[in-house]
C-alpha positions as CSV (number, residue, x, y, z in Angstrom):
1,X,-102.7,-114.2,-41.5
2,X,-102.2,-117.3,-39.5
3,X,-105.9,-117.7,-37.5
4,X,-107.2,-117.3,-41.9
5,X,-105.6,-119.4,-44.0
6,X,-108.0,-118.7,-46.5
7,X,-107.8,-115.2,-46.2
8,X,-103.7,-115.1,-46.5
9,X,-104.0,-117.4,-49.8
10,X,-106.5,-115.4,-51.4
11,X,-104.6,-111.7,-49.9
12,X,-101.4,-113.6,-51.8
13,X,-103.4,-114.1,-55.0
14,X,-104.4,-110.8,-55.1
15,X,-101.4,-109.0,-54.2
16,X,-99.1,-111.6,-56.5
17,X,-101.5,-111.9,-59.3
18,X,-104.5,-109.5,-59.5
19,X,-103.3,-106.0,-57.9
20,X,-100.0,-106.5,-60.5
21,X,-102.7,-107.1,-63.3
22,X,-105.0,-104.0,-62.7
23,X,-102.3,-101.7,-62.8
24,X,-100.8,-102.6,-65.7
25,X,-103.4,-100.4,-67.9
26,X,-106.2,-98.0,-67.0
27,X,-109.6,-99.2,-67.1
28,X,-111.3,-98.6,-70.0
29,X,-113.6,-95.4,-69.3
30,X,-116.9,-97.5,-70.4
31,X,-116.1,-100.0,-67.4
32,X,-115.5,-97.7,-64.7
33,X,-118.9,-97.1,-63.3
34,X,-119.3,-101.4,-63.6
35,X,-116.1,-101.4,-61.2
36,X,-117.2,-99.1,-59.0
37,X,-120.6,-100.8,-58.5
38,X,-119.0,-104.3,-57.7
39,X,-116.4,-102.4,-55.7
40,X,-119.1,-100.7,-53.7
41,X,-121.3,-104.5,-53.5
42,X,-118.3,-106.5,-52.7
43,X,-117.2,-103.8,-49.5
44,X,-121.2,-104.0,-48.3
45,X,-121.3,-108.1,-48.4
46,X,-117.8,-108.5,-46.6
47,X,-119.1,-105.9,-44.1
48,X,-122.7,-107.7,-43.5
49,X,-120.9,-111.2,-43.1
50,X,-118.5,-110.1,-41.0
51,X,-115.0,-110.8,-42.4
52,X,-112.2,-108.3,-43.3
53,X,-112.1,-106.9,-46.7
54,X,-109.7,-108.6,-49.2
55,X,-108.9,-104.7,-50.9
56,X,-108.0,-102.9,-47.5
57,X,-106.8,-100.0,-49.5
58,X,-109.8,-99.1,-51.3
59,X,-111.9,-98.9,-48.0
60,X,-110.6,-96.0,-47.0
């Protein structure tokens, strides 16, 4: 994304690093309701400030 550089470093963080790391095993079932609460909490502070979610693909 060339008018957010930030956005397209962090976007290639995830994608290169993060998203590879998460589904290399399944989350422990004891952590699963803690993931969806910052999942949920992350989607409502990107919406209130504005910017474009990081995780498009769990928005929908």
């Amino acid at each position: 994304d060339d008018a957010n550089p930030l956005y397209a470093q962090l976007y290639a963080a995830l994608m290169d690093d993060v998203y590879a790391n998460e589904l290399r095993a399944p989350l422990p079932a004891a952590l699963e309701a803690a993931q969806n609460t910052a999942r949920t909490q992350y989607l409502t502070d990107i919406g209130q400030l504005g910017y474009r979610s990081f995780l498009p693909h769990v928005e929908k």
